[in-house]
MIDOSE-1310 file (N, C-alpha, C; in nm, 2 decimals, decimal comma, always signed):
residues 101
xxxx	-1,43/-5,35/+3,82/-1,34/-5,42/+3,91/-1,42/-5,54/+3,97; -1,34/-5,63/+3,95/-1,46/-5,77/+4,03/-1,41/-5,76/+4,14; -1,50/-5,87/+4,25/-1,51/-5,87/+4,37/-1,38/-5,90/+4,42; -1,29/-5,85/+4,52/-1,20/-5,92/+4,62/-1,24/-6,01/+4,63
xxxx	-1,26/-6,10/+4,69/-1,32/-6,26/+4,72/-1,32/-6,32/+4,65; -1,35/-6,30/+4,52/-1,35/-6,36/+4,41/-1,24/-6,39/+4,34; -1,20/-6,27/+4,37/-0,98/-6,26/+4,29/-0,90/-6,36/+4,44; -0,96/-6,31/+4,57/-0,85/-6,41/+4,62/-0,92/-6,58/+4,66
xxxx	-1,03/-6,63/+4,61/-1,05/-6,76/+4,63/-1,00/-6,82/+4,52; -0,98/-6,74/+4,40/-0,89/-6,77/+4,32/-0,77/-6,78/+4,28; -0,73/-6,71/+4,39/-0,59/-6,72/+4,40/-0,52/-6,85/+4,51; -0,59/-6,86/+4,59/-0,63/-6,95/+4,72/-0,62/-7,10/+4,63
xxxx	-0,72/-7,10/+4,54/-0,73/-7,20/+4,41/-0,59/-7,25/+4,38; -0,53/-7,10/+4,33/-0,40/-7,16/+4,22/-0,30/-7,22/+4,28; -0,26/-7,18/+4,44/-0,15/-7,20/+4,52/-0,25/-7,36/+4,55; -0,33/-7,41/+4,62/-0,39/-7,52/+4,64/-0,33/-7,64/+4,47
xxxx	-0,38/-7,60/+4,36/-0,32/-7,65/+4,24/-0,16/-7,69/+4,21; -0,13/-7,61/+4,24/+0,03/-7,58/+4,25/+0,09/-7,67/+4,37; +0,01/-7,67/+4,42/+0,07/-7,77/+4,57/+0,06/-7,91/+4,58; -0,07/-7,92/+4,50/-0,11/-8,11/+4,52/-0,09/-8,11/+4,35
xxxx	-0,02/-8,07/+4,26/-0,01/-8,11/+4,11/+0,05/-8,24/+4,09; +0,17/-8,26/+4,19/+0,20/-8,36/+4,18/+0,18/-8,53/+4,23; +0,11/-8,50/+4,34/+0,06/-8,60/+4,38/-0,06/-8,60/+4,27; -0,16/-8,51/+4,27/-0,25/-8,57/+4,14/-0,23/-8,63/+4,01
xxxx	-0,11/-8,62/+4,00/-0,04/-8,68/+3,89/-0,01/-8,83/+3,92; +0,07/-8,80/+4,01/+0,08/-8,97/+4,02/-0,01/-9,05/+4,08; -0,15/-8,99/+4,12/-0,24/-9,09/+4,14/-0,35/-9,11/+4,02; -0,36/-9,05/+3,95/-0,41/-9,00/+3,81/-0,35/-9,15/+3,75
xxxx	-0,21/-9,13/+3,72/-0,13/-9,24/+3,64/-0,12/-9,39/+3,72; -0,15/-9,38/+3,82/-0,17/-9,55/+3,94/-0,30/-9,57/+3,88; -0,43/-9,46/+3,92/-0,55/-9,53/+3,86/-0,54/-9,60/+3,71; -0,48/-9,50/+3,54/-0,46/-9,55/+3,44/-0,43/-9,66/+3,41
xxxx	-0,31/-9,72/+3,49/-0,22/-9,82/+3,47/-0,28/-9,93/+3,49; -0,33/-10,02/+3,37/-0,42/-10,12/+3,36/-0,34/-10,24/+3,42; -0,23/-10,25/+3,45/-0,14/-10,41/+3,43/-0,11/-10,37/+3,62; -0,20/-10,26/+3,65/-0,15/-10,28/+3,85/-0,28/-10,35/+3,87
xxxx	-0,29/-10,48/+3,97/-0,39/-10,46/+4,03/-0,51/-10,37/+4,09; -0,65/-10,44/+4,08/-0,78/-10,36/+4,07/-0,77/-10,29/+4,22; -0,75/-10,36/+4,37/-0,74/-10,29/+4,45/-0,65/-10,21/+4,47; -0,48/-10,22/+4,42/-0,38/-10,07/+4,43/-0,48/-9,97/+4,36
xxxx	-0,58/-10,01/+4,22/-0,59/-9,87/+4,16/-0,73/-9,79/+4,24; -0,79/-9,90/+4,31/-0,88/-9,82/+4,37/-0,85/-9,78/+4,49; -0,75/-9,82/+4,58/-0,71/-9,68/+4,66/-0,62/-9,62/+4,65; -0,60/-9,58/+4,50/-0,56/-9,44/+4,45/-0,68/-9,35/+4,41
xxxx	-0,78/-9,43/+4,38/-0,92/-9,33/+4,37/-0,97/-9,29/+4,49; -0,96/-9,38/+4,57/-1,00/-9,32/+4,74/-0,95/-9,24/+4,74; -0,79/-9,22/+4,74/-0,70/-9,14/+4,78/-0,72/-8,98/+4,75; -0,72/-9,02/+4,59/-0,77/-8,88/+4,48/-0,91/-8,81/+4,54
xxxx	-0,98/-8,90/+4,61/-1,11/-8,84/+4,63/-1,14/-8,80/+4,76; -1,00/-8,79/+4,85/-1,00/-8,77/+4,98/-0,91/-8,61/+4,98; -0,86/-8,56/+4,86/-0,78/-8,48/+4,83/-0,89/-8,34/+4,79; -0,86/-8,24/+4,84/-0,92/-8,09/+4,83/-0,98/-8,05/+4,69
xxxx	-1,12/-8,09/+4,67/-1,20/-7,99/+4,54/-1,11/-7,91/+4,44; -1,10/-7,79/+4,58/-0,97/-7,67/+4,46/-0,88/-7,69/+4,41; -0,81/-7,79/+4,47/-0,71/-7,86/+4,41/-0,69/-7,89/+4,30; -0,80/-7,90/+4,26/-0,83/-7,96/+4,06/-0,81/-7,87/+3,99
xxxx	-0,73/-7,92/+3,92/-0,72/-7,79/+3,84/-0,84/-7,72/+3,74; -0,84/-7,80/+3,72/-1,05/-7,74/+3,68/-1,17/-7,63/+3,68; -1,10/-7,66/+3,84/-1,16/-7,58/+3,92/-1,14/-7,40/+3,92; -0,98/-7,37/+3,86/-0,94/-7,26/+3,84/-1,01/-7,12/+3,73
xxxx	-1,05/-7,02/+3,70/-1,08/-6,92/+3,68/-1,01/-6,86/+3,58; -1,01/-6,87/+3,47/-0,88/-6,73/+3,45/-0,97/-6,65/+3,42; -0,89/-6,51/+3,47/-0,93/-6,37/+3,56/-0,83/-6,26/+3,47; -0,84/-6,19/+3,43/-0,74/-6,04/+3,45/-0,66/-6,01/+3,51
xxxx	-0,59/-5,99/+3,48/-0,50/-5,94/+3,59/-0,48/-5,83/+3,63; -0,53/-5,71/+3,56/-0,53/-5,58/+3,57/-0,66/-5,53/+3,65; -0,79/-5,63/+3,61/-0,92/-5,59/+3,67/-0,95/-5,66/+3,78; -0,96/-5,80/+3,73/-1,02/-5,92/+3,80/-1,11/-6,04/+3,67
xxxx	-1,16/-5,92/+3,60/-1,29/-5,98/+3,53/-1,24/-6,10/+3,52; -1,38/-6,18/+3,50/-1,36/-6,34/+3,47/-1,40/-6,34/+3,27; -1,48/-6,29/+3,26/-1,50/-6,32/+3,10/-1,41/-6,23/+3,02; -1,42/-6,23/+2,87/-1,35/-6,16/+2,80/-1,19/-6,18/+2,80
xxxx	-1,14/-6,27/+2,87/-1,02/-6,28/+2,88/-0,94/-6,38/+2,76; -0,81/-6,29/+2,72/-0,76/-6,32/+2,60/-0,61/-6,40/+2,72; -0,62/-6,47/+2,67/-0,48/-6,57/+2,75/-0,37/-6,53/+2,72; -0,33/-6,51/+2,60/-0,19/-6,48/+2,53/-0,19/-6,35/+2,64
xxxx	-0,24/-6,25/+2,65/-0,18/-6,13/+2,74/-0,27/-6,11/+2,88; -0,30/-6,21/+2,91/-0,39/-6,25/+3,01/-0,49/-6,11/+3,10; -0,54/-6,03/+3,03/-0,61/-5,93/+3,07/-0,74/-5,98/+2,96; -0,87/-5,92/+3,04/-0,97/-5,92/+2,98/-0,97/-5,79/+2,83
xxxx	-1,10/-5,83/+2,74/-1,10/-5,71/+2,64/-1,13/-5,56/+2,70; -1,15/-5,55/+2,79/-1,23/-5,40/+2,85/-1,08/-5,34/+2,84; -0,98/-5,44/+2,98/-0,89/-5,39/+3,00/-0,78/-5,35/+2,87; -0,79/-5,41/+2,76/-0,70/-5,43/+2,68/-0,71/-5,31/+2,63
xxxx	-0,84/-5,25/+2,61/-0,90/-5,17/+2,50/-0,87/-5,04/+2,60; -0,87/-5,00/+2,72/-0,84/-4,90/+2,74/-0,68/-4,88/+2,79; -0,61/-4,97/+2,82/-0,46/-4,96/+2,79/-0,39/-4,95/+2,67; -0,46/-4,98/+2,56/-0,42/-5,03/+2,44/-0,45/-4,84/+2,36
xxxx	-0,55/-4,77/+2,47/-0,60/-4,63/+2,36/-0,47/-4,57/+2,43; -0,49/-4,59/+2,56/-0,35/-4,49/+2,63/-0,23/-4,52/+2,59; -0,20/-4,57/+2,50/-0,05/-4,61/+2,46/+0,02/-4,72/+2,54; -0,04/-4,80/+2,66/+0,05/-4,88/+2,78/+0,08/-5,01/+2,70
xxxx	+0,01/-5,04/+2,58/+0,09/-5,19/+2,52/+0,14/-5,16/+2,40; +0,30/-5,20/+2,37/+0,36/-5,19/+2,25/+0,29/-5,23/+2,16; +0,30/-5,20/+2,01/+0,24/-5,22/+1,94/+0,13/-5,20/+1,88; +0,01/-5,18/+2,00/-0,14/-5,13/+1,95/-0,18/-5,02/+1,95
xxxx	-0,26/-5,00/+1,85/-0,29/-4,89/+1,82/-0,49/-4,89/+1,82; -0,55/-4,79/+1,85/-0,69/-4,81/+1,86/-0,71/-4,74/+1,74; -0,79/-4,82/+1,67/-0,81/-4,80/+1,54/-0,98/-4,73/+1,50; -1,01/-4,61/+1,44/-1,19/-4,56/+1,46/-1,15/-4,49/+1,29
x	-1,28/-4,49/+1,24/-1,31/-4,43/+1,16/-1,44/-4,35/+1,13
């Protein structure tokens, strides 16, 4: 099990992401836009760089959702391999079966 603190600064992260997505977006696309003048696009880079670290999406973790772990994690069912492998022996995911010879 990973650390608490680590599962909720991550979580802290994703709501922060989720909140300024859109304003990062549209200052993202003011800085791109070659045909606006050089000072509108540079205080949109002010702007962007006055805006919260966590905020970036970048910055985000993907985590487990059953454990926490940060590595081993398969996206499509968003749990790490530990987790998979011992839900997957107890019967908890359709379909798999743990396979030994």
């Amino acid at each position: 099990m990973a650390k608490k603190s680590a599962i909720e600064k991550n979580n802290k992260r994703q709501k922060l992401v989720q909140r300024d997505a859109n304003k990062r977006a549209r200052l993202k696309a003011t800085i791109a836009d070659k045909d606006l003048p050089m000072e509108e696009r540079f205080k949109a880079v002010l702007q962007l760089n006055e805006m919260p670290t966590n905020g970036a999406k970048i910055r985000l973790r993907n985590r487990c959702e059953v454990s926490g772990r940060p590595r081993g994690y398969y996206r499509k069912l968003k749990m790490s391999r530990i987790a998979l492998r011992d839900l997957g022996s107890i019967g908890q995911i359709p379909g798999m079966v743990k396979s030994s010879w």
